[in-house]
N, C-alpha and C positions, 0 to 999 in steps of 0.2 A: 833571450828571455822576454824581453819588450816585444819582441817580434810575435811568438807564441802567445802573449800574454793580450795583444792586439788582433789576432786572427780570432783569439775566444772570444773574448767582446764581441766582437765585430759579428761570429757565428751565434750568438747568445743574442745580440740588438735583432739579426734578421729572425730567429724566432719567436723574438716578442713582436715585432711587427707582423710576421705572420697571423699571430691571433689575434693582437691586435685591430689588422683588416678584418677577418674572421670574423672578429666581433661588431667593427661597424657594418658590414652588410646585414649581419644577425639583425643587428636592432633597428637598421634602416627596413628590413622586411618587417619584422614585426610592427612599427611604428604605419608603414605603408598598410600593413591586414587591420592595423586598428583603427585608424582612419576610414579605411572603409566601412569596416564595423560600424563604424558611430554615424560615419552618413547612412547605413543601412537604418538603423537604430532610430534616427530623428525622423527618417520619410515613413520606414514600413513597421518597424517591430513592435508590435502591440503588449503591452504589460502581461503577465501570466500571475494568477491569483489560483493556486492549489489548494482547495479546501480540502483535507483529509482528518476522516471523522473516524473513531475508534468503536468496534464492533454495533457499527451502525446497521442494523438490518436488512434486507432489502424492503422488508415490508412494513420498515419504523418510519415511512412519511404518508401524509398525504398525499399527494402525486402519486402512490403508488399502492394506495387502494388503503389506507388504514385508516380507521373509522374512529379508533380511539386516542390515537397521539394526536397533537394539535403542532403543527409544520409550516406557518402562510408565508414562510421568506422561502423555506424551501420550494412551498409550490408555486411562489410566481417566479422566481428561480427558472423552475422545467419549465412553467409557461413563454418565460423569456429567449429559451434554450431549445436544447436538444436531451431529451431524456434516451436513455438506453438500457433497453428492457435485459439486454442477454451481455452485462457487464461481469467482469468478473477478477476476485484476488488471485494472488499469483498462487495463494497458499491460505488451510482454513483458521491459522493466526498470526499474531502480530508482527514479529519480528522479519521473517521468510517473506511475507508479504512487501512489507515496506523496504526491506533489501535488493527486490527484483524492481523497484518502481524506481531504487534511489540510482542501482546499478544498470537495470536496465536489459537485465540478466537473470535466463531462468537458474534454479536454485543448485542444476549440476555444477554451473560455471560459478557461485558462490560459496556453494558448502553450508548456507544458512537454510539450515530446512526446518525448523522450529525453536518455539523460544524452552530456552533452558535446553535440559538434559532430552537426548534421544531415546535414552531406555528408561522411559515410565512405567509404572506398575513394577509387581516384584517379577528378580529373573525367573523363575519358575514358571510365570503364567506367559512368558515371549516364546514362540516360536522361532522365532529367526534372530539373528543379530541386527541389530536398528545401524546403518550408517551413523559414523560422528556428528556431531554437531558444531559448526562454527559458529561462534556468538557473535563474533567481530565480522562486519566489513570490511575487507580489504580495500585500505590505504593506497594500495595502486591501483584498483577499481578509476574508469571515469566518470565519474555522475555526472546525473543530467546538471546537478548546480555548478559541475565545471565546464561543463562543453557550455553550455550559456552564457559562464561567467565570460569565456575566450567571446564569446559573440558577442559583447556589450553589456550582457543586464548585469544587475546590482541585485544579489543574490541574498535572501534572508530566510532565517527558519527560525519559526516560534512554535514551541510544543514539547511532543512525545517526538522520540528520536530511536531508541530501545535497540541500538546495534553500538556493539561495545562491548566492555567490561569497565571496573569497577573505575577502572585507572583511567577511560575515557571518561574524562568531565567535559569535555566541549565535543564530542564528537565532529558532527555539522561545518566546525571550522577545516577541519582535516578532510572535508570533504566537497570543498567549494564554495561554501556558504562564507560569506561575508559578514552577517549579523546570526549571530545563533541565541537564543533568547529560551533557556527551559530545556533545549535539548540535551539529553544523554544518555547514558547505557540505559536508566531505570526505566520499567515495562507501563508502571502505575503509579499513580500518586498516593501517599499515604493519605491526606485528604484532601478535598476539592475545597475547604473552607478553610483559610487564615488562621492562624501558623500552620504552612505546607508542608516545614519539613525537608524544604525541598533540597538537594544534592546542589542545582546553582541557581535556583529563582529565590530572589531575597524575598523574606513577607511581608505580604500587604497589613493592613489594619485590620486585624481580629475581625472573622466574618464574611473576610472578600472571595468572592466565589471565584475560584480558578478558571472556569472558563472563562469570566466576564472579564479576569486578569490579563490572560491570552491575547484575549480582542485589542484591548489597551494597549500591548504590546505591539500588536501588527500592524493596529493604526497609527501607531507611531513611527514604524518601520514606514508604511506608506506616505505619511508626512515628509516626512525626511530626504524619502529617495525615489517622489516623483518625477524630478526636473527630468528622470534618464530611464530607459527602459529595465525595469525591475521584475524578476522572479520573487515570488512569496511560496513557502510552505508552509502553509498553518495548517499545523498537526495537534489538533484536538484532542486531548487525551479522552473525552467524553464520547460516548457513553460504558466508557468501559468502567470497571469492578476500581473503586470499590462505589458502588451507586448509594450516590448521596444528591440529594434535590435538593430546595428551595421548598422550605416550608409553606409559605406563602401562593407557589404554584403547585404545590402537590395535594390540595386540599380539593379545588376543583375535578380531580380526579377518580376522587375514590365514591362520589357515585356513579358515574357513567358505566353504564353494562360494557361485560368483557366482550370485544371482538375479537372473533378469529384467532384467539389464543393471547392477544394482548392484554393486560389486565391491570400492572404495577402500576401504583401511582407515582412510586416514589421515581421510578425509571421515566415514566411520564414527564417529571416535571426537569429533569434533567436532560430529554429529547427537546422540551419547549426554551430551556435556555440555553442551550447548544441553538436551536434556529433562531431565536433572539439575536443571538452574538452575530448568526452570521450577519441578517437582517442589518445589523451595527456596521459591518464591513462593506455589505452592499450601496449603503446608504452615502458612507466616507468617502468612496467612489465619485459617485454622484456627484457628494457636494464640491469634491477638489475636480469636477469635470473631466474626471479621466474613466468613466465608466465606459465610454465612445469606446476607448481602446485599450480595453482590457479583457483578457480570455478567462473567461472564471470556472474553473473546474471542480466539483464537488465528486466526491466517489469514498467510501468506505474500505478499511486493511481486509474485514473480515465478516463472516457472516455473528449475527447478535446470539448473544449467550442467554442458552436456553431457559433459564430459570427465570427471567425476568421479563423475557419478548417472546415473539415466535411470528416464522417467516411464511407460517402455511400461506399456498399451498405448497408451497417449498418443500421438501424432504431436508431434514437435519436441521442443524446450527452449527456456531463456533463449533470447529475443533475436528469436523466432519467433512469430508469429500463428496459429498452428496449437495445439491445443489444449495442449499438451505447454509450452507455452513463456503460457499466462496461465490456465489452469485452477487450480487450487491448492486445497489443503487447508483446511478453516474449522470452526472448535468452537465451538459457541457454550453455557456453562455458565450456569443460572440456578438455583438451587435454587427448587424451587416452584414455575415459572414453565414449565422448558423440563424437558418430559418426559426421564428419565433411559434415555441408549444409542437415542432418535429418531434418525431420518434425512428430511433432506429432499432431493428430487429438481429441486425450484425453480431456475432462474440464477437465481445473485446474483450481485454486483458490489462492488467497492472504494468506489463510492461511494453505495452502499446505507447505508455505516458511518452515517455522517452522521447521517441523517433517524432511524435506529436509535436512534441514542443520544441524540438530542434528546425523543424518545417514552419513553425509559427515565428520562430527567430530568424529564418531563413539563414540558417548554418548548416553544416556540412556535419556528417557523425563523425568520430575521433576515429583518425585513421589505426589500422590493428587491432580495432577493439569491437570484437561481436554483441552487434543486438538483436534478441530474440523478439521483439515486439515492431510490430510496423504501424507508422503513421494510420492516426484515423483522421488525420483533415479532409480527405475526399469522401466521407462517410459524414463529416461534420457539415462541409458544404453543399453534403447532395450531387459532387462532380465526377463519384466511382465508385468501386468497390477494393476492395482489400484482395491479394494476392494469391494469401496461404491458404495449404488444405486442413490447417488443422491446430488448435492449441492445446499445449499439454499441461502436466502435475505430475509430477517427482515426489513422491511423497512417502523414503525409506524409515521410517519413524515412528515409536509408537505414542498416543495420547490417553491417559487413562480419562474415567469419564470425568467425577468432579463435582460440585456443587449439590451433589443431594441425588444425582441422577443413578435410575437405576440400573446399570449396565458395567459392565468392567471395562471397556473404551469405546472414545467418542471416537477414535477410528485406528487400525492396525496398518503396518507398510502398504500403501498402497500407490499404480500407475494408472492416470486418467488422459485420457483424449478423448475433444470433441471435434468432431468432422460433419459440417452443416447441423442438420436436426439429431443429430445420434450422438450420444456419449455412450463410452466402454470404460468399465472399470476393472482393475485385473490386482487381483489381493494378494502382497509376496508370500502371505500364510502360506498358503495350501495352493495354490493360481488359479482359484473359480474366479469365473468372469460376472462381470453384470452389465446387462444392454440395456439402453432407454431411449427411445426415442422421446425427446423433449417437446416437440411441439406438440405432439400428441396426450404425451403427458408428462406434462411439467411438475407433477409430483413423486416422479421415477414407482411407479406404484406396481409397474410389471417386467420383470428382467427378459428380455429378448433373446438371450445369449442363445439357449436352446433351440428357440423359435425361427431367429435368423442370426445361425452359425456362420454363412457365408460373408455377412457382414460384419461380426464380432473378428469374425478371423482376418478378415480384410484389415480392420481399424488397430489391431494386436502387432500385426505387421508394423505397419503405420508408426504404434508407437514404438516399438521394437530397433527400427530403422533409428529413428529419434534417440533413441537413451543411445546405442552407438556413436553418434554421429557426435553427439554431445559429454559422452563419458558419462553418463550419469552411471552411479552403483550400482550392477544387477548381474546378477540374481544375487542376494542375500545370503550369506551364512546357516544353517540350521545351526539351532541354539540348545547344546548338549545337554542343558541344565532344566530344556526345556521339559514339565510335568503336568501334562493335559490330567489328571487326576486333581493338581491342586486346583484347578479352578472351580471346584466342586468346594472349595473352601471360602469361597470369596462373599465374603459379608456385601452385601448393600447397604449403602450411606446411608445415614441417619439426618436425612437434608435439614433438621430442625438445630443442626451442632453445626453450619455451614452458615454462618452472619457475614451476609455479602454486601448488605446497604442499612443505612441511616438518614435520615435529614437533620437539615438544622434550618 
């Protein structure tokens, strides 16, 4: 019995020794890659400063031709930088957007194709069945804030975060962020002025404008966790709904003549303390001397909502597949690095972020984990070009229009590819096409499809290849319910019953 009773033991000690070893080579590797890291870290890895502005338009600054908003942190920003004229969201709102930048991943490999519910408008007026909709991001997702955080940086998000559901109150932590400050499932803020309301941002003192809240935030994030190479996402909830200024700045506004479809003041004064704040971040920089080496990235979820701005010569807005509605503004600041007031002509993409900032850490991507976007550091530094024939849009979903506008949607299922100067657009409605050559006319103002079939057909293919290769949903269901007669019933909004903004 002693006998047996000592052979177990004895069988039992070498398995724990077994893991035991197991485990110190584990943590002697790990311990050995982190070391390395942090010497990587102290010599070459320069700070990442994410600015991410909400339904900012392409054509809501200065720098990029707007006459009536007032932007001068933004435009010495581009002057300092790299502006790029041909940037673009993964998707034309919030959520889809900020889930392929966070994942790194187009929206087949996420399920996130729009916020809220996929079947808008009543069943009667859908043609087809809209794919599901995920609201959450997957928690086995890699974000970019965890492949970074493994490379050294000290990971922080202050903002709008809007991937989740009710029961996600810290999102952000579950997803490699270290500091999360504001983020959570919610889309919008109830108001930008003290008491917020908010789900976890405690209020400030009656009055305190949310933005300028934010900033306070991030500088204090930057404070904190300079000594080491640090990631920031500051995610702006501004200029999105519900539009509310600064009385004070909004007054200035309202005589200057409408440009080019711009014209709110009250959206005005809320674009001028959005660039104030950043102006505040740029500056923080500066004064703790780490602007040398820091990469300041500015770019927008989505194109701006049409009731209050407009992107002419853009075609669309928010909510739209046309360039107007996922084109957008993008800076990218490098001292040293990115020639100062360049412009690049290149598409990019939301989730180009990704691979960027993994090449600016000098990290490797997560092994087994696909990304759809590829590095623009040799586009940043002027040392190449980019690979790919082509970026896409998944877009099985439908959006009714909204805010007073008069149309039944801001856009139906639809698949996009652009292949150099040409984008195809192919409608799961009915599958009429529409062709534009973009450089030619950047207002999509003539459909090509007819014209040059050979090339629609070409770019169909193209994307065709793509949604297989990717799994994306296609072709769509017909929707039995569907009653092309009831749309003869459809009232147009009464935009004067749709109270979008206030000041205080």
């Amino acid at each position: 019995m002693a006998s047996k009773e000592k052979c177990s033991f004895y069988q039992l000690h070498q398995e724990e020794m077994k893991r035991l070893v197991y485990l110190i080579i584990t943590l002697s590797a790990v311990q050995s890659w982190a070391q390395r890291s942090t010497t990587i870290s102290s010599a070459d890895q320069p700070n990442i400063l994410f600015i991410l502005a909400d339904d900012f338009g392409w054509k809501d600054a200065g720098f990029n031709g707007s006459q009536f908003f007032e932007t001068p942190n933004l435009d010495r920003l581009a002057s300092e930088g790299m502006f790029f004229t041909n940037a673009y969201a993964n998707a034309p709102n919030c959520a889809p957007s900020r889930a392929a930048i966070l994942s790194g991943q187009y929206a087949p490999r996420t399920g996130v194709y729009t916020v809220g519910d996929s079947e808008r408008g009543e069943l009667e007026w859908r043609a087809v069945i809209p794919t599901p909709n995920q609201h959450r991001l997957d928690p086995e997702k890699i974000t970019m804030a965890e492949a970074l955080k493994l490379a050294g940086y000290t990971t922080g998000f202050v903002g709008k975060y809007h991937l989740g559901n009710s029961k996600d109150k810290n999102g952000p932590l579950e997803q490699g962020y270290d500091v999360n400050i504001a983020g959570c499932y919610n889309g919008k803020p109830k108001s930008y002025f003290s008491p917020y309301e908010h789900e976890i941002l405690e209020d400030g003192p009656e009055g305190e404008y949310l933005t300028d809240r934010l900033t306070d935030e991030a500088i204090r994030f930057i404070d904190d966790k300079r000594q080491r190479p640090f990631f920031l996402t500051m995610a702006y909830h501004s200029p999105h709904t519900p539009i509310q200024g600064k009385l004070e700045k909004m007054w200035k506004y309202i005589p200057k003549p409408t440009s080019n479809g711009q014209f709110d003041p009250i959206y005005a004064a809320m674009i001028e303390s959005l660039d104030q704040n950043i102006g505040r971040l740029l500056e923080r920089l500066e004064t703790l001397g780490v602007a040398e080496n820091t990469v300041v990235v500015f770019f927008s979820d989505n194109g701006g909502l049409h009731a209050v701005t407009s992107m002419k010569p853009l075609k669309g807005f928010k909510g739209m597949l046309y360039e107007g509605g996922v084109r957008v503004p993008m800076i990218v600041r490098w001292p040293g690095k990115v020639s100062a007031g360049s412009i690049c002509n290149e598409p990019v993409i939301g989730t180009d972020l990704y691979p960027t900032f993994l090449e600016l850490a000098g990290a490797k991507p997560p092994k087994k984990y696909p990304l759809d976007g590829e590095s623009i550091v040799p586009l940043m530094t002027q040392q190449g070009k980019l690979s790919r024939e082509a970026i896409f849009w998944h877009y099985p979903v439908y959006l009714q229009a909204g805010y007073g506008l008069n149309q039944m949607w801001r856009t139906t299922p639809v698949g996009v590819v652009r292949m150099g100067d040409y984008k195809l657009m192919e409608f799961f409605e009915d599958g009429h096409l529409e062709l534009y050559n973009l450089r030619k006319d950047i207002g999509e103002t003539t459909n090509l499809a007819s014209i040059e079939p050979e090339k629609a057909i070409e770019m169909l293919q193209v994307m065709s290849e793509w949604r297989k290769d990717i799994g994306a949903p296609f072709p769509l269901a017909k929707n039995p319910h569907y009653d092309p007669n009831s749309l003869k019933l459809y009232k147009k909004p009464n935009r004067n019953r749709e109270r979008i903004y206030y000041y205080r």
